[in-house]
RODOZA-943349 format. One record per residue: x, y, z of N, C-alpha, C, O in turn. Coordinates in Angstrom, 3 decimals, m for minus. Layout:
N
<node><n_x>X</n_x><n_y>Y</n_y><n_z>Z</n_z><ca_x>X</ca_x><ca_y>Y</ca_y><ca_z>Z</ca_z><c_x>X</c_x><c_y>Y</c_y><c_z>Z</c_z><o_x>X</o_x><o_y>Y</o_y><o_z>Z</o_z></node>
...
REM end
This chain:
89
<node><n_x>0.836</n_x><n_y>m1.191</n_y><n_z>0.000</n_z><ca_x>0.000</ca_x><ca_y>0.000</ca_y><ca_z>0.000</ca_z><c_x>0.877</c_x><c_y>1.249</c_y><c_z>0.000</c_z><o_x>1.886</o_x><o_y>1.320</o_y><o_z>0.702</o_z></node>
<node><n_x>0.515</n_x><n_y>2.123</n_y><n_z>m0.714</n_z><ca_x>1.204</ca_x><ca_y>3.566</ca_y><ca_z>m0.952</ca_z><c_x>1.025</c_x><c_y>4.529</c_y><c_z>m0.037</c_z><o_x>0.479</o_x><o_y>3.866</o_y><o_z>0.845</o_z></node>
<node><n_x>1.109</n_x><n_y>5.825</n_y><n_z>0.461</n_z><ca_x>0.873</ca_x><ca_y>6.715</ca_y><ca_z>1.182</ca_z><c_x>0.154</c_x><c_y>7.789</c_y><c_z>0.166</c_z><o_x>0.517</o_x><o_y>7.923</o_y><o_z>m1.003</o_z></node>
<node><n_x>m0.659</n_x><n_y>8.356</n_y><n_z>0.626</n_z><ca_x>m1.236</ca_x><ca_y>9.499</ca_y><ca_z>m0.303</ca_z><c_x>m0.620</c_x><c_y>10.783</c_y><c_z>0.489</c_z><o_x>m0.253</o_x><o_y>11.008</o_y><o_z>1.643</o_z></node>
<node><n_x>m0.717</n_x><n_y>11.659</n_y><n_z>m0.994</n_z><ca_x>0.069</ca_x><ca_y>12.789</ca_y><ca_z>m0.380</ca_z><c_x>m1.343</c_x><c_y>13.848</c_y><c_z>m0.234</c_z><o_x>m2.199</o_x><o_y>13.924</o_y><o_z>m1.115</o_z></node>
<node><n_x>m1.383</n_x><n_y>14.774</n_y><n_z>1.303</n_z><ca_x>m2.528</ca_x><ca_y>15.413</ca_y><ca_z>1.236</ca_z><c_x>m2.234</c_x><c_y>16.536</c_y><c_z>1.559</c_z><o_x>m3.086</o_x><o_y>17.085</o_y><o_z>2.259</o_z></node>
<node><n_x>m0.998</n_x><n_y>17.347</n_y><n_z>1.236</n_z><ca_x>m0.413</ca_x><ca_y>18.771</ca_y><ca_z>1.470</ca_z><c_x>0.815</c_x><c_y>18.567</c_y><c_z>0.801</c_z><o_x>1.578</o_x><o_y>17.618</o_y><o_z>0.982</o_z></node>
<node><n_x>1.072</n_x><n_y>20.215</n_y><n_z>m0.566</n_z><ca_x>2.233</ca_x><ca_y>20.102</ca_y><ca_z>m1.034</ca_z><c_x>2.505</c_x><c_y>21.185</c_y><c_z>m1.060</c_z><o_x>1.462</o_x><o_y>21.835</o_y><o_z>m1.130</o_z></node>
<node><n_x>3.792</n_x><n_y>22.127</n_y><n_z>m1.035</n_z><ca_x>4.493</ca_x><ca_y>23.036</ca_y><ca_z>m0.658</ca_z><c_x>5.613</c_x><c_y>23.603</c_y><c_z>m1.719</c_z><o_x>6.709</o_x><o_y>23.905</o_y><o_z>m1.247</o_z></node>
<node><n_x>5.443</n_x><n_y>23.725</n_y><n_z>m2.806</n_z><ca_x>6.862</ca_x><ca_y>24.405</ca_y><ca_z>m3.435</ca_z><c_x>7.591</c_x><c_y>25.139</c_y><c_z>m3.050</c_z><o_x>7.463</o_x><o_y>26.361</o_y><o_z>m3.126</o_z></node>
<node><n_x>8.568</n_x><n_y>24.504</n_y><n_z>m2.525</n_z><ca_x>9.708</ca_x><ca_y>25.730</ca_y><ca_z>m2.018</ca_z><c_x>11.566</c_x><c_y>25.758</c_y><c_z>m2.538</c_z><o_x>12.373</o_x><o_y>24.945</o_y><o_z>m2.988</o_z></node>
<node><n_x>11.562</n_x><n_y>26.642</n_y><n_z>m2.296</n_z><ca_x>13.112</ca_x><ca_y>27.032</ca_y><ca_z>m2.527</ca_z><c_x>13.982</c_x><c_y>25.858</c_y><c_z>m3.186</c_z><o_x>13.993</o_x><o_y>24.818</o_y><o_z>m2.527</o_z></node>
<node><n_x>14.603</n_x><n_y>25.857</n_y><n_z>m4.201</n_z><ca_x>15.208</ca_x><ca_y>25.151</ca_y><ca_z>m5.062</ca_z><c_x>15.160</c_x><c_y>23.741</c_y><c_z>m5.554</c_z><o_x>15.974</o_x><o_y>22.819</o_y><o_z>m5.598</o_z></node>
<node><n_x>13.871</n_x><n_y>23.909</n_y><n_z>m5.920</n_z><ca_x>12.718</ca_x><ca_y>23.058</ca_y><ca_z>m6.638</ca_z><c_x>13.086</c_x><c_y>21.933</c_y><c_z>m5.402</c_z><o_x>13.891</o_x><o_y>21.002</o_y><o_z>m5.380</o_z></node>
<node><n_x>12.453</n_x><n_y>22.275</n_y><n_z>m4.734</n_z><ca_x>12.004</ca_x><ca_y>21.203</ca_y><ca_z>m3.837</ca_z><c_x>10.433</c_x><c_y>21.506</c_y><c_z>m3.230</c_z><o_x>9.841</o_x><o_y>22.575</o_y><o_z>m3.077</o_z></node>
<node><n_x>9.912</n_x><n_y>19.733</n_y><n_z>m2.881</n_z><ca_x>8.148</ca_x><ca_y>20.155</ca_y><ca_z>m2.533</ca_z><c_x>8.319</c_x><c_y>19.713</c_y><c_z>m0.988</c_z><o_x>8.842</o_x><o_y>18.694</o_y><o_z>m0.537</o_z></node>
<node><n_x>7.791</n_x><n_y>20.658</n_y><n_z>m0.406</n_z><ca_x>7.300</ca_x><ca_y>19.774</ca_y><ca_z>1.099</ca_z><c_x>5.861</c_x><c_y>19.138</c_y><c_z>0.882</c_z><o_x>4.877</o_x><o_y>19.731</o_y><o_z>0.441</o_z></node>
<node><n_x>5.943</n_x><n_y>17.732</n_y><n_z>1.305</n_z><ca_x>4.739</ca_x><ca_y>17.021</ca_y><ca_z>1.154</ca_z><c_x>4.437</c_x><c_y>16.840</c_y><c_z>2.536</c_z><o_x>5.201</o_x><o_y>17.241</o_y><o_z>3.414</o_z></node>
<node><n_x>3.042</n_x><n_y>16.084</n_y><n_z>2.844</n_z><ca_x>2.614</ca_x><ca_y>15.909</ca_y><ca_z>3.831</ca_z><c_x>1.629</c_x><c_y>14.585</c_y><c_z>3.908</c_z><o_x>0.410</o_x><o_y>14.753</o_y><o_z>3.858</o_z></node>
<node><n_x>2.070</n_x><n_y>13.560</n_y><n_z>4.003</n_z><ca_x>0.857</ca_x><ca_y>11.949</ca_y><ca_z>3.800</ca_z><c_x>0.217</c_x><c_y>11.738</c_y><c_z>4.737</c_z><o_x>0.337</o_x><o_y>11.966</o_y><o_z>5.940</o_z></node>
<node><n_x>m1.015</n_x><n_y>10.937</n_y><n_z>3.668</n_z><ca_x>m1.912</ca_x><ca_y>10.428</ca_y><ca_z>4.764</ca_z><c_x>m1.542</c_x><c_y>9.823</c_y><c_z>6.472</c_z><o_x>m2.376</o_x><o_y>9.822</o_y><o_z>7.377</o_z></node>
<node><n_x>0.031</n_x><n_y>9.292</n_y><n_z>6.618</n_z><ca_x>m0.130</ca_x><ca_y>8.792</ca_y><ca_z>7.760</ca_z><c_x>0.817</c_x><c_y>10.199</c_y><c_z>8.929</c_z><o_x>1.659</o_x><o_y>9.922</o_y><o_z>9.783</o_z></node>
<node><n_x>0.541</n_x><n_y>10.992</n_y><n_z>8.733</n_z><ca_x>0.727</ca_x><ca_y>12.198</ca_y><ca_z>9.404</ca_z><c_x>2.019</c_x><c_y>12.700</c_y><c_z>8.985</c_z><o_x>2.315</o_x><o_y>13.816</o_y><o_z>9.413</o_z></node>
<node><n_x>3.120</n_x><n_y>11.913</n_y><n_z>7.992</n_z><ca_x>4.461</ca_x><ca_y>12.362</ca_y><ca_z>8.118</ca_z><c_x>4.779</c_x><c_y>13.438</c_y><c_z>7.134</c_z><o_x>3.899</o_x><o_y>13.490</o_y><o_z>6.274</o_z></node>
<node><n_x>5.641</n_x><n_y>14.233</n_y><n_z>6.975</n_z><ca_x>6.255</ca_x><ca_y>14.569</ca_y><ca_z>6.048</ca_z><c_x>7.574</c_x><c_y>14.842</c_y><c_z>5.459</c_z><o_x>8.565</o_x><o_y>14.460</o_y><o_z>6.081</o_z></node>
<node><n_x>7.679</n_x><n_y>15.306</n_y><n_z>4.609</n_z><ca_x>9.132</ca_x><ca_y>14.743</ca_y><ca_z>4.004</ca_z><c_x>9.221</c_x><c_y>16.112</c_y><c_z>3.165</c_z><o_x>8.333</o_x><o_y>16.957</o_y><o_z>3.056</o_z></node>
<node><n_x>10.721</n_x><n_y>16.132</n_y><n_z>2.503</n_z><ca_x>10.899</ca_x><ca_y>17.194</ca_y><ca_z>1.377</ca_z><c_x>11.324</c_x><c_y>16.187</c_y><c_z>0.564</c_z><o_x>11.876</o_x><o_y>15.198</o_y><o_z>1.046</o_z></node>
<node><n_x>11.009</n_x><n_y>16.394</n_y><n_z>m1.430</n_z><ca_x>11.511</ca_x><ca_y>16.226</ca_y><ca_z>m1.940</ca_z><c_x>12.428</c_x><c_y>16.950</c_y><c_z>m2.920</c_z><o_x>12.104</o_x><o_y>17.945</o_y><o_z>m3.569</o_z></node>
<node><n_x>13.354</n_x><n_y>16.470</n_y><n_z>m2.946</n_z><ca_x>14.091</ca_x><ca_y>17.693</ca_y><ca_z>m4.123</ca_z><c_x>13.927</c_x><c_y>17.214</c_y><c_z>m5.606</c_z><o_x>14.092</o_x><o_y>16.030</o_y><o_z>m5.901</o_z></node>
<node><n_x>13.735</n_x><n_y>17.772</n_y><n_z>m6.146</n_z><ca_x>13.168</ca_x><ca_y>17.521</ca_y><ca_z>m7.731</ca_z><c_x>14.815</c_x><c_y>18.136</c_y><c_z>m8.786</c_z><o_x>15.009</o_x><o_y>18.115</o_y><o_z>m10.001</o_z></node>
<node><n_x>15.438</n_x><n_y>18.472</n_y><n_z>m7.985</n_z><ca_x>16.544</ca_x><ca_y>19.563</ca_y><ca_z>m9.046</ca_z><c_x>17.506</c_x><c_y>18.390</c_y><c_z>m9.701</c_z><o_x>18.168</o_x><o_y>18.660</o_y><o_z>m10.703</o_z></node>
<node><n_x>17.552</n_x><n_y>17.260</n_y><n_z>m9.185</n_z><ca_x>18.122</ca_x><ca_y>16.119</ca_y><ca_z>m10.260</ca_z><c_x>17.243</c_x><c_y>15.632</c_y><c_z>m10.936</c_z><o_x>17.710</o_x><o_y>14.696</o_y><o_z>m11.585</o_z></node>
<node><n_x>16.129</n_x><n_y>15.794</n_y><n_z>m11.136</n_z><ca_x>15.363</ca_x><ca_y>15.268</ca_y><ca_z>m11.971</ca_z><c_x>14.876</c_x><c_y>15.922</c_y><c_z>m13.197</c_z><o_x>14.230</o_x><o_y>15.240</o_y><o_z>m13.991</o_z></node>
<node><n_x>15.143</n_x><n_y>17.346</n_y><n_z>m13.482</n_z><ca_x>15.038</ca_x><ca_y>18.526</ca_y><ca_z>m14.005</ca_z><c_x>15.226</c_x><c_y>18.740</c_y><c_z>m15.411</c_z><o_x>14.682</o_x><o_y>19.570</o_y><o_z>m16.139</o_z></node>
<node><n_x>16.393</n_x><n_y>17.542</n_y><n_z>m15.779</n_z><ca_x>16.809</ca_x><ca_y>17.905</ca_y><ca_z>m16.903</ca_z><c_x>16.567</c_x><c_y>16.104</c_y><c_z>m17.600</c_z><o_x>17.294</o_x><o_y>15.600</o_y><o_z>m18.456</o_z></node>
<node><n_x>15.874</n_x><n_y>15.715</n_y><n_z>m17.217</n_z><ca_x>15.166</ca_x><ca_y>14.306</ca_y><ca_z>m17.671</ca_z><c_x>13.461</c_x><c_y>14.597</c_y><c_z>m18.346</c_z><o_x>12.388</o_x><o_y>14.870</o_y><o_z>m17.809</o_z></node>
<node><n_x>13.937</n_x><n_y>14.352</n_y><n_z>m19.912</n_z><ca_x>12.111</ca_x><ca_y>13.999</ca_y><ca_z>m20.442</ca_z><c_x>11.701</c_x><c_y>15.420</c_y><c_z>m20.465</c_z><o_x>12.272</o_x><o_y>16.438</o_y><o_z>m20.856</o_z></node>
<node><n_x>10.000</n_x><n_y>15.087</n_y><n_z>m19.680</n_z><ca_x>9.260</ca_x><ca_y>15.790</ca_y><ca_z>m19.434</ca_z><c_x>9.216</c_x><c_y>17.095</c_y><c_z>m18.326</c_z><o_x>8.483</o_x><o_y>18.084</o_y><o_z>m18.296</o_z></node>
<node><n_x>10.214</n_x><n_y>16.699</n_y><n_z>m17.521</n_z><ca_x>10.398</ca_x><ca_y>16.874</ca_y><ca_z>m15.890</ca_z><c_x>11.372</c_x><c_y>18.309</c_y><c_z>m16.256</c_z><o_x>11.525</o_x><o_y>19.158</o_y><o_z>m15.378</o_z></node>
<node><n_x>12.008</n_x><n_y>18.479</n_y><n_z>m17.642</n_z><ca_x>12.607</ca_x><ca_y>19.440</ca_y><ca_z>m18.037</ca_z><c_x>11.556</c_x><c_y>20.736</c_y><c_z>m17.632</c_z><o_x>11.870</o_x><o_y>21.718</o_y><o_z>m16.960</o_z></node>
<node><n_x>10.447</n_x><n_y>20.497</n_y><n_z>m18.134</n_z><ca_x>9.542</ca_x><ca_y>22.113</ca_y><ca_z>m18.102</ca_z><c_x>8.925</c_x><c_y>22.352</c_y><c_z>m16.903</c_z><o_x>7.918</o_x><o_y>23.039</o_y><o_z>m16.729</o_z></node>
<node><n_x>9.720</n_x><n_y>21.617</n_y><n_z>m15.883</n_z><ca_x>9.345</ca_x><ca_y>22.271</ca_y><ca_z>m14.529</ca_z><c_x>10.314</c_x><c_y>23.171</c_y><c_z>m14.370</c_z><o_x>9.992</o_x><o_y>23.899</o_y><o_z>m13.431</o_z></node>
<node><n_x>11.268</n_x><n_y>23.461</n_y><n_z>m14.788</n_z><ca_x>12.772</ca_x><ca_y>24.643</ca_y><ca_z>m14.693</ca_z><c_x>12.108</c_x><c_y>25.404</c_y><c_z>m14.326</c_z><o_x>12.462</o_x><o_y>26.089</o_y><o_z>m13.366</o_z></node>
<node><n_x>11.077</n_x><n_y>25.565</n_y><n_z>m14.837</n_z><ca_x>10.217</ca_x><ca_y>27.427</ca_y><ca_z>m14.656</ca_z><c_x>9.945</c_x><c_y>27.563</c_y><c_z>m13.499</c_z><o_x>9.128</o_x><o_y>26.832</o_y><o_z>m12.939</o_z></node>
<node><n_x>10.629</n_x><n_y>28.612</n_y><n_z>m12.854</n_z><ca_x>9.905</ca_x><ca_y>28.961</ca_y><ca_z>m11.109</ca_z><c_x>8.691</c_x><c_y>28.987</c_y><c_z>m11.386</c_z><o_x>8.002</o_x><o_y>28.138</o_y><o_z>m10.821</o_z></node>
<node><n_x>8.181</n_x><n_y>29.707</n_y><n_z>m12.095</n_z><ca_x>6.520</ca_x><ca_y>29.652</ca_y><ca_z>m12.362</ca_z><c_x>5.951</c_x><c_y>28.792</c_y><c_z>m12.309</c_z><o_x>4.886</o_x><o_y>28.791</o_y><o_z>m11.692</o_z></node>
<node><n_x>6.454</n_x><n_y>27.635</n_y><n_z>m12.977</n_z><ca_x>5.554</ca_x><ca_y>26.504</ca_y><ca_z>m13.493</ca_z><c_x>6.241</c_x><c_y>25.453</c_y><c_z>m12.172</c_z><o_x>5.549</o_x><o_y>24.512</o_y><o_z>m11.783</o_z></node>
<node><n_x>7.224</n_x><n_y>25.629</n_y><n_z>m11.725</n_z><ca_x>7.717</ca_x><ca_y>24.742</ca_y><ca_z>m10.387</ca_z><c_x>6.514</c_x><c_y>24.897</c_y><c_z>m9.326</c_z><o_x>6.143</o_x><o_y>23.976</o_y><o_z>m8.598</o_z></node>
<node><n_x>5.873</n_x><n_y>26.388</n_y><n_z>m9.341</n_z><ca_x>5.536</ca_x><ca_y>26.970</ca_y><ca_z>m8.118</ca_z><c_x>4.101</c_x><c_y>26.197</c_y><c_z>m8.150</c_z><o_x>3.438</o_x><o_y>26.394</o_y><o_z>m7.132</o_z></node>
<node><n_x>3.799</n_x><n_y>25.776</n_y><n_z>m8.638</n_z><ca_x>2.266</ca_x><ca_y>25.488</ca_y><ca_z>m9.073</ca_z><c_x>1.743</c_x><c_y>23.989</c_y><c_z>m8.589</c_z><o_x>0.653</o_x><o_y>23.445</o_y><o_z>m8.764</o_z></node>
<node><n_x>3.223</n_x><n_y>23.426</n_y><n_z>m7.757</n_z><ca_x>2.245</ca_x><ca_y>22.499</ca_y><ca_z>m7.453</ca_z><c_x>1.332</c_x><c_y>21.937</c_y><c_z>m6.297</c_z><o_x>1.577</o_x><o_y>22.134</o_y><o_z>m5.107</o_z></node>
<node><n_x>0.318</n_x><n_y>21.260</n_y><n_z>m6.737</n_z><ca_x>m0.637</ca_x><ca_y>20.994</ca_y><ca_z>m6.150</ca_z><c_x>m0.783</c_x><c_y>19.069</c_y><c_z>m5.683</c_z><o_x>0.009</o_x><o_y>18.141</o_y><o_z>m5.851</o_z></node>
<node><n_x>m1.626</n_x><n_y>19.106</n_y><n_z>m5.306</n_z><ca_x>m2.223</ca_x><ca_y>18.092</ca_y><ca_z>m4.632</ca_z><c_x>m3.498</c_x><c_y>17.620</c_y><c_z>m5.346</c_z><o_x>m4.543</o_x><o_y>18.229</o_y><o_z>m5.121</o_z></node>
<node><n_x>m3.482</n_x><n_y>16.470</n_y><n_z>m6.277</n_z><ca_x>m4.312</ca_x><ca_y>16.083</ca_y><ca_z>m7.665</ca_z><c_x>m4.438</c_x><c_y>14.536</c_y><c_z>m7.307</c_z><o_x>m3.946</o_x><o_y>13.627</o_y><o_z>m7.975</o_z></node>
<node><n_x>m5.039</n_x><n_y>14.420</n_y><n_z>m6.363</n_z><ca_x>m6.317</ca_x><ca_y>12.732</ca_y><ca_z>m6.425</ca_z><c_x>m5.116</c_x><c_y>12.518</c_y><c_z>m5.083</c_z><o_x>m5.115</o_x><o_y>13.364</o_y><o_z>m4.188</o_z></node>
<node><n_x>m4.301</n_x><n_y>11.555</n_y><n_z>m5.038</n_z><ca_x>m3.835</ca_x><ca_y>11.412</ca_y><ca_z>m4.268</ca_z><c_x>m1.559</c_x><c_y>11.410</c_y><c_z>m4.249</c_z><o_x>m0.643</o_x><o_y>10.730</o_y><o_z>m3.786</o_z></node>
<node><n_x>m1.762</n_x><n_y>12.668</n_y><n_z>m5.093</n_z><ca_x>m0.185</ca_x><ca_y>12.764</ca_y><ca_z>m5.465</ca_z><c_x>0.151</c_x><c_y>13.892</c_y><c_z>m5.914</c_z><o_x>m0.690</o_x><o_y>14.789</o_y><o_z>m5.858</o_z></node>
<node><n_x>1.388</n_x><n_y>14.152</n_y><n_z>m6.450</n_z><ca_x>1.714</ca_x><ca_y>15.954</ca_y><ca_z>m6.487</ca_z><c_x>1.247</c_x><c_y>16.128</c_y><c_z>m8.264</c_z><o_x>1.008</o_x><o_y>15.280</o_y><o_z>m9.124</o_z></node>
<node><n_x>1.258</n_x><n_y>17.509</n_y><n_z>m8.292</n_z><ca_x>0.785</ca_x><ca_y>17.768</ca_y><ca_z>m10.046</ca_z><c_x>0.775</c_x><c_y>18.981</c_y><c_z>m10.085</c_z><o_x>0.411</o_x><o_y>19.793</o_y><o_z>m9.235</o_z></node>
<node><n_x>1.329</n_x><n_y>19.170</n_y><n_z>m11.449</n_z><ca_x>1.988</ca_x><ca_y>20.705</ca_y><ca_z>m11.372</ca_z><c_x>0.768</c_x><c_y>21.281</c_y><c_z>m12.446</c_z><o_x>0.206</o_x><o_y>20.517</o_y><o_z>m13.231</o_z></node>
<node><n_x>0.447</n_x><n_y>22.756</n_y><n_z>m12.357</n_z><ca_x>m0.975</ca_x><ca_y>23.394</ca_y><ca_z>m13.593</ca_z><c_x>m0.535</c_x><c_y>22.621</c_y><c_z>m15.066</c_z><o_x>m1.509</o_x><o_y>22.065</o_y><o_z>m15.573</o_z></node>
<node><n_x>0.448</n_x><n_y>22.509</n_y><n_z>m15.676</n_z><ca_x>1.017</ca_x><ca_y>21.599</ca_y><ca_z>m16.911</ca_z><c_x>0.548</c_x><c_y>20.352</c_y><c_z>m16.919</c_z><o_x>0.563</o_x><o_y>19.759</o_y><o_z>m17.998</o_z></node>
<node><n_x>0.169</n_x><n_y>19.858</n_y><n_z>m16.052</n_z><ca_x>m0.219</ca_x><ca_y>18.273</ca_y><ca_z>m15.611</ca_z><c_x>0.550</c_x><c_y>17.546</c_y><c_z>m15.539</c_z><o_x>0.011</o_x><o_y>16.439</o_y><o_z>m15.544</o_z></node>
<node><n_x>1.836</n_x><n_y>17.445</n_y><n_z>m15.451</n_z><ca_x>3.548</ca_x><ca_y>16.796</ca_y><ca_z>m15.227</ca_z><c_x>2.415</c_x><c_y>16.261</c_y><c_z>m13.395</c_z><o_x>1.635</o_x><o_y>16.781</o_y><o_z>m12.598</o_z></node>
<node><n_x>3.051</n_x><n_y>15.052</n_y><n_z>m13.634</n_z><ca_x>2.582</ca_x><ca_y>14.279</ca_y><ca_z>m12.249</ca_z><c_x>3.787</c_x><c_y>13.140</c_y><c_z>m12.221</c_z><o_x>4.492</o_x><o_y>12.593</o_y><o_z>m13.069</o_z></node>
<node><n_x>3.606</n_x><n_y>13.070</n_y><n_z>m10.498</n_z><ca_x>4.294</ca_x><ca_y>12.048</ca_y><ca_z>m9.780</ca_z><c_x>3.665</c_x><c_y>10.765</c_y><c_z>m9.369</c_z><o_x>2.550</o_x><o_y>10.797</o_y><o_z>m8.849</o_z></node>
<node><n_x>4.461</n_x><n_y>9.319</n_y><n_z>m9.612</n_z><ca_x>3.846</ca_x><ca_y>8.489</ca_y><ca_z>m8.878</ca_z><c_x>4.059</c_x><c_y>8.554</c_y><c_z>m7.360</c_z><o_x>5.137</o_x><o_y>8.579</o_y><o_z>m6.766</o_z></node>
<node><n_x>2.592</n_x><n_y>8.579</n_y><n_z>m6.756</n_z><ca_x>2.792</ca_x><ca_y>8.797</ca_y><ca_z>m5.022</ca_z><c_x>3.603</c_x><c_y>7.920</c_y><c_z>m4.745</c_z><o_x>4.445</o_x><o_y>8.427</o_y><o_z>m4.003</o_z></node>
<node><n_x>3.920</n_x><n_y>6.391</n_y><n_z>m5.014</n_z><ca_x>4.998</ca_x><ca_y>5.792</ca_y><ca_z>m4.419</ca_z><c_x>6.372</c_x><c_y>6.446</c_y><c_z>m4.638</c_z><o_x>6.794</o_x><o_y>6.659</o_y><o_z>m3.502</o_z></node>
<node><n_x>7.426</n_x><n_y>6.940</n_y><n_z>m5.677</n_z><ca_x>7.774</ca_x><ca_y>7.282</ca_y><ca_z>m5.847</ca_z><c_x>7.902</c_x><c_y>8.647</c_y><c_z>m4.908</c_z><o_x>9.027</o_x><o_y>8.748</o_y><o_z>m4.421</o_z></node>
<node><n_x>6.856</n_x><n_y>9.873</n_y><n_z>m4.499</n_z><ca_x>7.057</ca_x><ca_y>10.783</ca_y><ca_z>m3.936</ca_z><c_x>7.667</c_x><c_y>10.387</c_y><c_z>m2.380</c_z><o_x>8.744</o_x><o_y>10.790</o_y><o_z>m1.940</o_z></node>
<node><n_x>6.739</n_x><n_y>9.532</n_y><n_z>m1.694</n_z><ca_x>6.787</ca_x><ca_y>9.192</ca_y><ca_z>m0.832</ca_z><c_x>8.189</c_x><c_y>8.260</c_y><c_z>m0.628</c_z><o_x>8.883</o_x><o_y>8.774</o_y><o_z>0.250</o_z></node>
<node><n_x>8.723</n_x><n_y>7.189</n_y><n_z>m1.122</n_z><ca_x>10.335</ca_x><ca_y>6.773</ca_y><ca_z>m0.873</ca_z><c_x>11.378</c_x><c_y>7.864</c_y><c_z>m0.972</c_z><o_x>12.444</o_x><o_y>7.724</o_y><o_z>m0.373</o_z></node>
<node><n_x>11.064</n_x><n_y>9.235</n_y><n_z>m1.889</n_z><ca_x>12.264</ca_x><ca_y>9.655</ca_y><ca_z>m2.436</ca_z><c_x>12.320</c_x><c_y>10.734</c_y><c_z>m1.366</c_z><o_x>13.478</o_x><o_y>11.094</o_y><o_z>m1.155</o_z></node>
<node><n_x>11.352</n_x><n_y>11.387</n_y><n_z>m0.588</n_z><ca_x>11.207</ca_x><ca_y>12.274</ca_y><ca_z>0.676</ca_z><c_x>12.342</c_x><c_y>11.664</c_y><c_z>1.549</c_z><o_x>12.547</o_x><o_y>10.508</o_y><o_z>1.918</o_z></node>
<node><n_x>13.033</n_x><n_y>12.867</n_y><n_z>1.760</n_z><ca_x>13.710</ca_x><ca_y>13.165</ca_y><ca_z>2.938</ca_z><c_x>12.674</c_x><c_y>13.564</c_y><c_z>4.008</c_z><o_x>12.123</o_x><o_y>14.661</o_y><o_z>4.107</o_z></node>
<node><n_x>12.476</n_x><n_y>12.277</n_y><n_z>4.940</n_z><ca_x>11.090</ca_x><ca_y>12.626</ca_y><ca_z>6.269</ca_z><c_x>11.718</c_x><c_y>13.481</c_y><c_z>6.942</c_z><o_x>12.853</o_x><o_y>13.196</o_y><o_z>7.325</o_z></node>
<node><n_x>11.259</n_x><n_y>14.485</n_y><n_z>7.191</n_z><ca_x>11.490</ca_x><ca_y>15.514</ca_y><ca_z>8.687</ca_z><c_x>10.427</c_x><c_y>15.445</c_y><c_z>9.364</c_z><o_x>9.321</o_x><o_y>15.311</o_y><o_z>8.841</o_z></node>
<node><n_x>10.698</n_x><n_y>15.555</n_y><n_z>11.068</n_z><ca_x>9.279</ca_x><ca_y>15.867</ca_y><ca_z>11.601</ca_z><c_x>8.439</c_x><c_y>16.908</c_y><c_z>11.767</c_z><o_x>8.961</o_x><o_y>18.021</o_y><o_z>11.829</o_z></node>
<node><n_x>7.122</n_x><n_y>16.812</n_y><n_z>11.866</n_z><ca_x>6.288</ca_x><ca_y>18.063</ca_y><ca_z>11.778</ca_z><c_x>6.612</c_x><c_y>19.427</c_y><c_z>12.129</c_z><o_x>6.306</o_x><o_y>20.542</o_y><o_z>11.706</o_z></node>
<node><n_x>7.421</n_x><n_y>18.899</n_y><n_z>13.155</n_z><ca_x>8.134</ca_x><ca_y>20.603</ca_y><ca_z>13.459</ca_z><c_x>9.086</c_x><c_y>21.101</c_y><c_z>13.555</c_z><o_x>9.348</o_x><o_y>22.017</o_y><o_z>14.336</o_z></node>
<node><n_x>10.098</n_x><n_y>20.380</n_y><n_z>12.447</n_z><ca_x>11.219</ca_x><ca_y>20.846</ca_y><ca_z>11.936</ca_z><c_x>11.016</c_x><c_y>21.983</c_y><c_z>10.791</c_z><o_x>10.087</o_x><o_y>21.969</o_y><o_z>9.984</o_z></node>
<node><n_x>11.647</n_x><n_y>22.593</n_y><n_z>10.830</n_z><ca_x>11.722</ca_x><ca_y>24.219</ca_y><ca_z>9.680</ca_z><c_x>11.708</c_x><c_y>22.895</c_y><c_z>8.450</c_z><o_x>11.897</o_x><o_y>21.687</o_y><o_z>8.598</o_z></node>
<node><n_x>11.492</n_x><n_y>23.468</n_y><n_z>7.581</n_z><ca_x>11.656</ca_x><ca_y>22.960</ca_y><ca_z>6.217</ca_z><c_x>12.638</c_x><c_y>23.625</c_y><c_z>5.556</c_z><o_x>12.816</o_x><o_y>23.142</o_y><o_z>4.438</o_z></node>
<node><n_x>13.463</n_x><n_y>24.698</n_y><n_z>5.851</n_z><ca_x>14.614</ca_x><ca_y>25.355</ca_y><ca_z>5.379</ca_z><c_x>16.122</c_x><c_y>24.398</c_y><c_z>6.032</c_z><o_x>17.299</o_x><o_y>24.671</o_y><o_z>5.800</o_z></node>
<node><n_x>15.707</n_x><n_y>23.514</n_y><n_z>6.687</n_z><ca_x>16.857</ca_x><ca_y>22.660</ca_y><ca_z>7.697</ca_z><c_x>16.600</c_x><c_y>21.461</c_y><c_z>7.192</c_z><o_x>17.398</o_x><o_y>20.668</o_y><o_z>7.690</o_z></node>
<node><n_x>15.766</n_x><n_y>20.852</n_y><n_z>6.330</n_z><ca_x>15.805</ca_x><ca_y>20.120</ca_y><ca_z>5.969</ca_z><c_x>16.758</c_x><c_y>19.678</c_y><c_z>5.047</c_z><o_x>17.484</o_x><o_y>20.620</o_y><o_z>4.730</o_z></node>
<node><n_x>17.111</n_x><n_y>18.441</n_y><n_z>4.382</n_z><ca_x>18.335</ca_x><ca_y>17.871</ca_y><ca_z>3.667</ca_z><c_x>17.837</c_x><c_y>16.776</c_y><c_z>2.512</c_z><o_x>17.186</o_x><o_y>15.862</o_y><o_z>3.018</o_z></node>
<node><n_x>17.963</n_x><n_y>16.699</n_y><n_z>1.428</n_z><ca_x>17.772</ca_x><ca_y>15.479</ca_y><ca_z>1.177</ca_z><c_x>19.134</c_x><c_y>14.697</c_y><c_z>0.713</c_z><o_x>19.095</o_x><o_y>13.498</o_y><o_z>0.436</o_z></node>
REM end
């Protein structure tokens, strides 16, 4: 079984803070993935900034989507009340 993601956060150098169904959350950093495929036309702060939370996983206004398994292994977990600027992945 997967974790659904039910809060997402674009922040500072293309990374998302997520937040899953089983209370945890994590950062992912997306900036190695950037220049692969499709995942290229997230470069755009604009179009980075946009993402959202679409059924049960991240998705940017372009419709570029993540598999939630995938979001969820590749998160660096921090706990709820760690800064998200101290975070690491």
């Amino acid at each position: 079984m997967y974790r659904s993601v039910k809060k997402v956060i674009a922040i500072n150098d293309y990374r998302i803070q997520d937040e899953f169904d089983n209370h945890e959350q994590g950062v992912l950093n997306m900036a190695s993935y950037l220049d692969f495929g499709i995942f290229n036309k997230l470069k755009d702060p604009d179009v980075f900034n946009t993402a959202r939370v679409s059924f049960d996983t991240v998705e940017w206004a372009n419709g570029i989507d993540l598999n939630p398994e995938f979001v969820y292994d590749k998160c660096a977990k921090v706990p709820l009340t760690e800064e998200v600027s101290d975070a690491t992945d």
